[in-house]
C-alpha positions as CSV (number, residue, x, y, z in Angstrom):
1,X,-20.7,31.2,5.3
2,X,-18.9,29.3,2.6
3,X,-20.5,27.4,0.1
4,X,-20.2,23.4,0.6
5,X,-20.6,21.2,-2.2
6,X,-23.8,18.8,-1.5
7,X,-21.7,15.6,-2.4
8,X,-18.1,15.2,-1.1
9,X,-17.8,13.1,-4.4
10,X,-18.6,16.1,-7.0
11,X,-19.3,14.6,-10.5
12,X,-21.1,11.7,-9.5
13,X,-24.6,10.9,-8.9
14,X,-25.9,8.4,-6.4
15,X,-25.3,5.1,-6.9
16,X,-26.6,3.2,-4.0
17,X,-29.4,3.7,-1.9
18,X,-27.1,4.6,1.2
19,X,-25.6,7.5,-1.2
20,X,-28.9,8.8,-2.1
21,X,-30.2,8.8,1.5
22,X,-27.0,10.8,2.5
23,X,-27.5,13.5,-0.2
24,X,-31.4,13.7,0.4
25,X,-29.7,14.3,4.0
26,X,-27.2,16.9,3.3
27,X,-29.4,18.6,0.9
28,X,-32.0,18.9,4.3
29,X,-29.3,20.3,6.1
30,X,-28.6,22.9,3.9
31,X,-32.0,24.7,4.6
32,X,-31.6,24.7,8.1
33,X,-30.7,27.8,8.6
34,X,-31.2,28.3,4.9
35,X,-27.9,28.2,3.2
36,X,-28.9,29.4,-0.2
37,X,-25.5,29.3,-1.8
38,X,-24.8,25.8,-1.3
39,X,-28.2,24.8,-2.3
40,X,-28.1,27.4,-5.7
41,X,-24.4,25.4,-6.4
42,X,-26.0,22.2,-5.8
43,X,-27.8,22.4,-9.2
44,X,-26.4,22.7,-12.7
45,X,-26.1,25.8,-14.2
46,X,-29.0,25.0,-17.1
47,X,-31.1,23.4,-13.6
48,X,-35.1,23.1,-14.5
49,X,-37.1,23.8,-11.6
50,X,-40.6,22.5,-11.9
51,X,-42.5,23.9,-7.8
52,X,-46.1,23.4,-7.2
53,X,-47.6,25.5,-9.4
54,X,-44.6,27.9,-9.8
55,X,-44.2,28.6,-13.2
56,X,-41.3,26.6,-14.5
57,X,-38.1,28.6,-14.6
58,X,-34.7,27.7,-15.5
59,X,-31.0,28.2,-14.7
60,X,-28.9,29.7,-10.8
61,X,-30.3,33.1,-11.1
62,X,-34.1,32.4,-10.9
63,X,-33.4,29.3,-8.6
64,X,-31.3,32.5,-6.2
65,X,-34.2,34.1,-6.5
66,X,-36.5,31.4,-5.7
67,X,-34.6,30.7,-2.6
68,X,-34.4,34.2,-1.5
69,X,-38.4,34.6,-1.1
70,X,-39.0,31.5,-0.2
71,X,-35.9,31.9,2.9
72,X,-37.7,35.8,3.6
73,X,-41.6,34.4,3.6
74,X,-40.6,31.3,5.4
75,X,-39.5,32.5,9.1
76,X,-38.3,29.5,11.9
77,X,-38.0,27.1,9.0
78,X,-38.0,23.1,10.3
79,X,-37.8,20.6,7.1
80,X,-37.4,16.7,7.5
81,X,-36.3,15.1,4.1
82,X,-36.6,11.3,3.4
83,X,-35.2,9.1,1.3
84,X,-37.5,6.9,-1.1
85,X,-36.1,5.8,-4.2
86,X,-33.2,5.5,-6.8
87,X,-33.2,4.4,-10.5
88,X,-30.5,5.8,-12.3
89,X,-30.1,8.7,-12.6
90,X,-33.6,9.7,-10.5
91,X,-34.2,10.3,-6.5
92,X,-37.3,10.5,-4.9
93,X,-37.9,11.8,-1.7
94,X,-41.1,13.0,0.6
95,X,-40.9,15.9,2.8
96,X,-43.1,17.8,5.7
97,X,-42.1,21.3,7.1
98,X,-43.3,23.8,9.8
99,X,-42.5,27.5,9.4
100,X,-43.9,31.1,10.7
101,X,-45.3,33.1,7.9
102,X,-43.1,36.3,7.8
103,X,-45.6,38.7,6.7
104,X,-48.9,36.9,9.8
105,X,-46.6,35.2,11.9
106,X,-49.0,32.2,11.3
107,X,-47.5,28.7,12.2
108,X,-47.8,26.9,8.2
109,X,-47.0,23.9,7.5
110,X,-46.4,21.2,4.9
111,X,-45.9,18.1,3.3
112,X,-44.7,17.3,-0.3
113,X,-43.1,14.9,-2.8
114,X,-40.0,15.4,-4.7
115,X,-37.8,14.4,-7.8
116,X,-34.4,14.8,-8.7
117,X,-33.1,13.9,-11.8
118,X,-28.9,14.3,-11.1
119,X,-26.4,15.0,-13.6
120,X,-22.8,15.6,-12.8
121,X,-23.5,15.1,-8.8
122,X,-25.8,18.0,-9.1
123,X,-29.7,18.3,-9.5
124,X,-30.4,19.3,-13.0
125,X,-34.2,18.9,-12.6
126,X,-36.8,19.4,-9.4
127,X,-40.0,18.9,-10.1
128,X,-42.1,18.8,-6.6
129,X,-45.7,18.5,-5.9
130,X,-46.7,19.9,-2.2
131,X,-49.5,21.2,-0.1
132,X,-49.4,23.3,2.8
133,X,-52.1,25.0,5.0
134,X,-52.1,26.3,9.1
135,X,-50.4,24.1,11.3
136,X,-53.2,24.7,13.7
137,X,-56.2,23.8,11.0
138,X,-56.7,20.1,9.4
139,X,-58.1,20.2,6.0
140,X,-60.1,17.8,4.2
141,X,-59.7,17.0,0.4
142,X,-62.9,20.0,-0.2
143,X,-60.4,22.6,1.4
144,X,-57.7,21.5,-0.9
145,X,-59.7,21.6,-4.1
146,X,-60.9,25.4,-3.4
């Protein structure tokens, strides 16, 4: 599958609102199937990735790496991205997601805030907070704090 560049503009980051909501967009695209080389050369090569409580790593390779489990653990993958802000160099979006647990075959799900901080047209930091549980269990705040 070739690799597609997540902005037709390389080199630049959003500037409006509409751009933002198009690459929070394309980047959702991208992991449906999971299309790990266009989402690894999304990033810059020195990217920062900051993932629930993941610890931090840094650059391409761990990020490959990252999406390689996640795309193998993560079976029937669904993911809606959206939009909700821009300052500068910054875009924040929200996310849910339903998936099969590879190894159970347990229906998961899961909902989770992100930020991008772009250089270049390309995310050189994610940080994202998330939770995620059985899509056929609700939990209350107790369950999330065991």
């Amino acid at each position: 599958m070739p690799v597609q560049p997540l902005r037709k503009d390389e080199g630049s980051n959003p500037k409006t609102a509409e751009e933002a909501r198009a690459f929070v967009s394309y980047v959702k695209s991208l992991f449906m199937p999971w299309n790990i080389d266009a989402l690894v050369d999304g990033f810059t090569e020195d990217c920062v990735v900051r993932f629930g409580t993941v610890p931090e790593f840094r650059g391409r390779d761990a990020l490959r790496a990252f999406f390689t489990a996640r795309s193998s653990k993560q079976t029937a993958y669904r993911l809606n991205k959206h939009f909700r802000s821009l300052m500068n160099d910054t875009v924040a979006n929200v996310w849910d997601g339903e998936w099969r647990d590879a190894d159970s075959g347990v229906a998961m799900r899961g909902y989770g805030v992100e930020i991008w901080v772009m250089r270049g047209g390309k995310i050189a930091v994610w940080e994202a907070a998330f939770n995620t549980g059985r899509a056929d269990q609700n939990n209350s705040v107790a369950d999330l704090l065991r």
